[in-house]
C-alpha positions in Angstrom: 38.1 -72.1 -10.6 41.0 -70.6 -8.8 44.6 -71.7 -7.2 43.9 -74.0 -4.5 41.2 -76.0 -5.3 42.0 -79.5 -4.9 40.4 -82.6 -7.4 38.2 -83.9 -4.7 36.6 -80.5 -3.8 36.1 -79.7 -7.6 34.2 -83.4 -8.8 31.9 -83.2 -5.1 31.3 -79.8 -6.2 30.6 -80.5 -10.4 28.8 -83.8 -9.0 26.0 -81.5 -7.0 26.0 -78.6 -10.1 25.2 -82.0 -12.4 22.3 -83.0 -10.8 20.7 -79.9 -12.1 22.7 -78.4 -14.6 24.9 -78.6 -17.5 28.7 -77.8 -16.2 31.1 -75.9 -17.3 35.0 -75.8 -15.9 36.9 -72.4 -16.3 40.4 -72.8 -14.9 42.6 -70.1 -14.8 46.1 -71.9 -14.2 47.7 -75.5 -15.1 47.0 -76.2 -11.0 43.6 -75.8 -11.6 43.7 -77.9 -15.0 44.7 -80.5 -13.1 42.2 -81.0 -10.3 39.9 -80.6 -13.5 40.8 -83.7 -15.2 39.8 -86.1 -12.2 36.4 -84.9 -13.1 34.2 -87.3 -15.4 34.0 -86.3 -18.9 30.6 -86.8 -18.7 29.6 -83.8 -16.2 31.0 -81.5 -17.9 29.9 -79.6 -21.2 33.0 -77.5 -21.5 36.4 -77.7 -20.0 38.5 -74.5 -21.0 42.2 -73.8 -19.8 43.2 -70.2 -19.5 47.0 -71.1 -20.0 47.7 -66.6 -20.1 50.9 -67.8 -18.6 53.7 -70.2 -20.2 54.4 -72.7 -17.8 57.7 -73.9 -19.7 61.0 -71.2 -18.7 60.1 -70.8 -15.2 63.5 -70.4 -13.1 63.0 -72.2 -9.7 65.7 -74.4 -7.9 64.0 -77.2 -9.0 64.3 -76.1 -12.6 64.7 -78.8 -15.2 62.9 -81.5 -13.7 59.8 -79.3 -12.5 59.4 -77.5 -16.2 59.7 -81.1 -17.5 56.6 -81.9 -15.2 54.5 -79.2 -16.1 55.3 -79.2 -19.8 53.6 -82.9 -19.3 50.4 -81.9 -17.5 49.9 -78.9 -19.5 50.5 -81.2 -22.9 47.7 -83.7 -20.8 45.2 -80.7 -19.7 45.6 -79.6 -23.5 44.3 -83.5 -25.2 41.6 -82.9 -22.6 40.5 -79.5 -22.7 37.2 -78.1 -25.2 38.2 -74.5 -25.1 42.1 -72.5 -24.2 42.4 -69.0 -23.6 46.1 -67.5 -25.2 47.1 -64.7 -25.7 48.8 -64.1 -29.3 49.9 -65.9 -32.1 53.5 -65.9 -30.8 52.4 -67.7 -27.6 50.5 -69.8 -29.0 52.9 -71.1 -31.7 55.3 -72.3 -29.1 52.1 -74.4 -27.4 50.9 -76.0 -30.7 54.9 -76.4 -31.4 55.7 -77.9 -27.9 52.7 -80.1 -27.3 52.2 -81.0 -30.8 48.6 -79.6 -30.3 46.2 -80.6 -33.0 43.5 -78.1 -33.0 40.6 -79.6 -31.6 39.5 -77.4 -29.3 38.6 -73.9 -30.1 40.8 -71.1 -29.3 39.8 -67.9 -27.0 41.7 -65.1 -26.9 42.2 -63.0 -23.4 39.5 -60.5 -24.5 36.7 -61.6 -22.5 36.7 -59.7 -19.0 37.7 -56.8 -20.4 34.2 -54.6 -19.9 34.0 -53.3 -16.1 33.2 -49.9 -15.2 36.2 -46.8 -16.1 36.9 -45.1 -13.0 38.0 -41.5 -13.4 39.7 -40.9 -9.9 39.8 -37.2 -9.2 43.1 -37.6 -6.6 46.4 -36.8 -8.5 48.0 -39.2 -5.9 49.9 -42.2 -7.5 49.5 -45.5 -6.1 51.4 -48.9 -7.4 49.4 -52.3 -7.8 50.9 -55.1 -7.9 48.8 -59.1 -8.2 50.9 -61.8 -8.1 52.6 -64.7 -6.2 55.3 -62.5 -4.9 58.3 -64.3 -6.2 61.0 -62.7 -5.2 63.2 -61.1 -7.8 65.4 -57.8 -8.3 62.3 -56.0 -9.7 60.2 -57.2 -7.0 62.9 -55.8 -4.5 63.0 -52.7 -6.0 59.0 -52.2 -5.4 59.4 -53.2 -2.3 62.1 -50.4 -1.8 60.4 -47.8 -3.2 57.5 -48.6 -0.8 60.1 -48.7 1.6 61.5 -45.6 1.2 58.2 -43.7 1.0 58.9 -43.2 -3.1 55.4 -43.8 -4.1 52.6 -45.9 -1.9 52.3 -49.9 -3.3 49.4 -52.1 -2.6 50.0 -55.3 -2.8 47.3 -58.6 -3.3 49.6 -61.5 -2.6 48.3 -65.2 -3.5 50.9 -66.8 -1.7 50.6 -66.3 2.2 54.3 -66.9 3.0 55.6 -63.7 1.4 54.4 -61.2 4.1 56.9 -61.5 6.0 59.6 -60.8 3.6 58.0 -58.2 1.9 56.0 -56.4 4.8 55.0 -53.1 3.3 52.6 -55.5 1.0 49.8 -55.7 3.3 46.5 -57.1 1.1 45.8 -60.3 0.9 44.0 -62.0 -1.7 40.7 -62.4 0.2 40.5 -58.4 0.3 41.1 -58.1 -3.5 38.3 -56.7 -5.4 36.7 -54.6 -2.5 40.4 -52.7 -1.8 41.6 -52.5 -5.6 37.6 -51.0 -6.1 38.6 -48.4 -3.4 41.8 -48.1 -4.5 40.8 -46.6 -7.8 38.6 -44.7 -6.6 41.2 -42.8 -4.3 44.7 -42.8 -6.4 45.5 -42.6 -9.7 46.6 -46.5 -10.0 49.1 -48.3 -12.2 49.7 -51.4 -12.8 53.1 -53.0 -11.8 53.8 -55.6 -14.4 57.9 -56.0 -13.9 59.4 -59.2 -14.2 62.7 -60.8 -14.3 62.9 -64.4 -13.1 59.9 -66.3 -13.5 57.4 -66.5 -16.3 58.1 -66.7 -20.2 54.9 -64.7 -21.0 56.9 -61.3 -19.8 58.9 -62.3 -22.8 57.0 -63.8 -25.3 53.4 -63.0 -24.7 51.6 -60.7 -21.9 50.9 -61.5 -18.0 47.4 -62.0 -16.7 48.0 -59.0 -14.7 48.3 -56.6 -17.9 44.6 -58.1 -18.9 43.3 -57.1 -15.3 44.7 -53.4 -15.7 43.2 -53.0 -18.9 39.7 -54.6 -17.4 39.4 -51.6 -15.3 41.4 -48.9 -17.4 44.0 -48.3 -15.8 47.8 -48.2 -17.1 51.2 -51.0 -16.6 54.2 -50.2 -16.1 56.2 -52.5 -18.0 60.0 -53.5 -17.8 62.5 -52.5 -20.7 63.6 -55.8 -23.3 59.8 -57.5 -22.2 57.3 -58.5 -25.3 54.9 -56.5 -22.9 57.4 -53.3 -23.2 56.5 -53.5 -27.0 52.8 -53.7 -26.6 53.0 -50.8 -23.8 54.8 -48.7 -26.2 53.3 -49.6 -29.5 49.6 -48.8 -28.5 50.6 -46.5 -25.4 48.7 -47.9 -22.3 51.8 -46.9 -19.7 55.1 -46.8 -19.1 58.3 -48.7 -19.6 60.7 -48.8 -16.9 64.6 -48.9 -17.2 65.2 -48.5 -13.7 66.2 -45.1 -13.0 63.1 -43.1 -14.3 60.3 -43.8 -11.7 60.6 -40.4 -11.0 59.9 -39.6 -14.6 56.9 -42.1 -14.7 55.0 -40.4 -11.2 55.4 -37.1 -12.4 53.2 -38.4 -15.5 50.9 -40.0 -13.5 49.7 -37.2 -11.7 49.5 -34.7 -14.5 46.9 -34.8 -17.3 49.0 -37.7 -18.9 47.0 -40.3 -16.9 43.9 -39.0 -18.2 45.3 -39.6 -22.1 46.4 -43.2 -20.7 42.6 -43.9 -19.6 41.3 -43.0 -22.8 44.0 -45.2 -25.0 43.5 -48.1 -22.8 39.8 -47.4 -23.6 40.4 -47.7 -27.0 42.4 -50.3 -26.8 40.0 -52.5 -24.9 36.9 -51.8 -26.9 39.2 -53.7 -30.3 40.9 -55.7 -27.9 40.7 -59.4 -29.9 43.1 -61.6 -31.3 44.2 -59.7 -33.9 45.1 -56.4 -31.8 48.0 -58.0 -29.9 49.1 -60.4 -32.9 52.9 -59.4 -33.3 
């Protein structure tokens, strides 16, 4: 179940699956979660919450009184919920801690997409992917420079329609996702931009859905330098960390035998991937 999927739309649609078949609910943000619990308890035979990113320390103008919102529905989504997907122990300390969470339902750890084909692109041509809202930020705008300025081509699968316009080299939307990022690796040596500075805790104390989707089709992140992710990134070497001033450094190892070596770690990485890899 995706972003956008209202509560009315979810139970017509879990009403018709009940009729012949046991339902499950996968939802993949607290939005989601939400249009999940107007469904009846009864239709369902397993409700699981992918909560990969912290919805508490999220900077918007609304701050204080929107984080004090969420914190709520996730706490609700959380009594209700069969199954949650986290992502370490560090994350999910500050849930149990938070919501006073009582262990009742099982625990799955961000392990379980992570088995699609390895594409071994034969370009030496970098190309930057980026999945996301498109929040702006400083290390947003500096992506969107570097497209800009012709540094190294950016493709971009936006969720949120509005952001076009302000970032206008990001041209994908997210109908065209998994046909253009299949081409995509296919045709460039692709990374994964996961660079963050004003919005989600999980950059910080965990690691963004977005690193999970680079790993699922072996390819590396470029991670931002003080991050939890930076740590990960550099501990089992699956990219890059960037400090701002050595992109030039990072494409120059992207397009020698370097990616290659990255491939084959992010391999190996994924084949163990489980709770305990990523449990620092």
């Amino acid at each position: 179940m995706r972003s956008g999927v209202s509560g009315a739309e979810l139970r017509a649609c879990v009403s018709r699956a009940a009729e012949n078949a046991v339902v499950s609910v996968y939802c993949n943000d607290l939005y989601c979660a939400v249009a999940a619990l107007s469904v009846p308890s009864a239709d369902l035979s397993c409700f699981t919450y992918d909560s990969h990113e912290l919805q508490i320390d999220r900077k918007r103008k609304s701050g204080l009184v929107r984080t004090l919102v969420e914190a709520e529905l996730e706490a609700t989504v959380l009594r209700r919920a069969d199954r949650f997907v986290h992502v370490n122990h560090r994350a999910l300390s500050v849930v149990c801690e938070l919501y006073a969470y009582d262990g009742h339902c099982e625990v799955v750890y961000n392990d379980h997409f992570c088995h699609l084909p390895i594409v071994r692109p034969e370009s030496q041509t970098p190309r930057i992917i980026y999945i996301g809202q498109g929040a702006s930020g400083r290390l947003l705008d500096e992506l969107h420079d570097l497209a800009t300025d012709g540094v190294v081509g950016v493709s971009s699968f936006l969720l949120a329609q509005n952001v076009q316009v302000r970032y206008p080299r990001f041209i994908h939307g997210k109908d065209q996702y998994l046909p253009e990022l299949q081409r995509l690796l296919f045709e460039y040596r692709c990374v994964m931009w996961c660079c963050n500075d004003t919005s989600c805790a999980s950059y910080y104390i965990a690691t963004p859905n977005k690193f999970f989707q680079a790993i699922a089709v072996a390819i590396p992140v470029i991670a931002n330098e003080g991050t939890y992710l930076a740590e990960i990134v550099r501990e089992h070497v699956l990219g890059f960390v960037y400090n701002g001033s050595n992109m030039q450094e990072i494409l120059e190892r992207l397009r020698s035998e370097k990616y290659k070596e990255l491939q084959d770690n992010i391999v190996h990485f994924r084949e163990g991937l489980s709770g305990d890899v990523i449990r620092i």
